[in-house]
C-alpha positions, 0 to 999 in steps of 0.5 A: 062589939065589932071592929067599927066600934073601935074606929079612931078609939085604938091606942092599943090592939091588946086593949080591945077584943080582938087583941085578947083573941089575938093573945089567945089563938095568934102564933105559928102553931095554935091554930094548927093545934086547934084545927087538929083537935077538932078534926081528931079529938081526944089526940095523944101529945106524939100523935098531935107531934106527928100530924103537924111535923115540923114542930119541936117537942118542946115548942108542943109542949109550950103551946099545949101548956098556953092553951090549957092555961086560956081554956081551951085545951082540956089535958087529961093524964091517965095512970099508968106506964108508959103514961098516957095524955090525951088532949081534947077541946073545952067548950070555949075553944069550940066556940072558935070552930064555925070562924074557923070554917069560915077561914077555910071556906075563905082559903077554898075560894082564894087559893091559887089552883 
């Protein structure tokens, strides 16, 4: 279902499909998170901390939890000290990755050189 189809008819965004993907991946730092497990995958929780920067420990630890909560962060805990998590895509959020290029694509023709 696309955008035409919902011309006129919007009484409210989180009623339609782009509303629930907006819930999903919107925010400062989901989409940041899941560019870089695709780059990267699987990706340890301080490695992900030190690839994006600015971002706090718990604001991470936050996101991480949302997206594995909507299915699209896989969290796998590994016995042993220190302990070990490492955190991969889930087929659902692999979906997202060829709209994502297309975000890409857009900034590599749109970026002021």
């Amino acid at each position: 279902m696309g955008m035409a189809e919902y011309k006129g008819k919007v009484k409210k965004i989180q009623d339609t499909p782009f509303g629930y993907t907006l819930s999903i991946i919107g925010g400062k730092w989901k989409m940041v998170i899941i560019y870089l497990l695709a780059e990267n995958e699987p990706v340890r929780f301080n490695e992900l901390k030190r690839q994006i920067g600015v971002i706090t420990y718990k604001m991470l630890s936050s996101q991480l939890k949302e997206l594995e909560q909507d299915g699209m962060v896989e969290r796998k805990e590994y016995p042993q000290i220190p302990p070990k998590v490492e955190y991969q895509l889930t087929d659902k959020a692999k979906t997202l990755l060829p709209i994502m290029e297309g975000l890409c694509e857009w900034g590599a023709k749109n970026q002021p050189h």
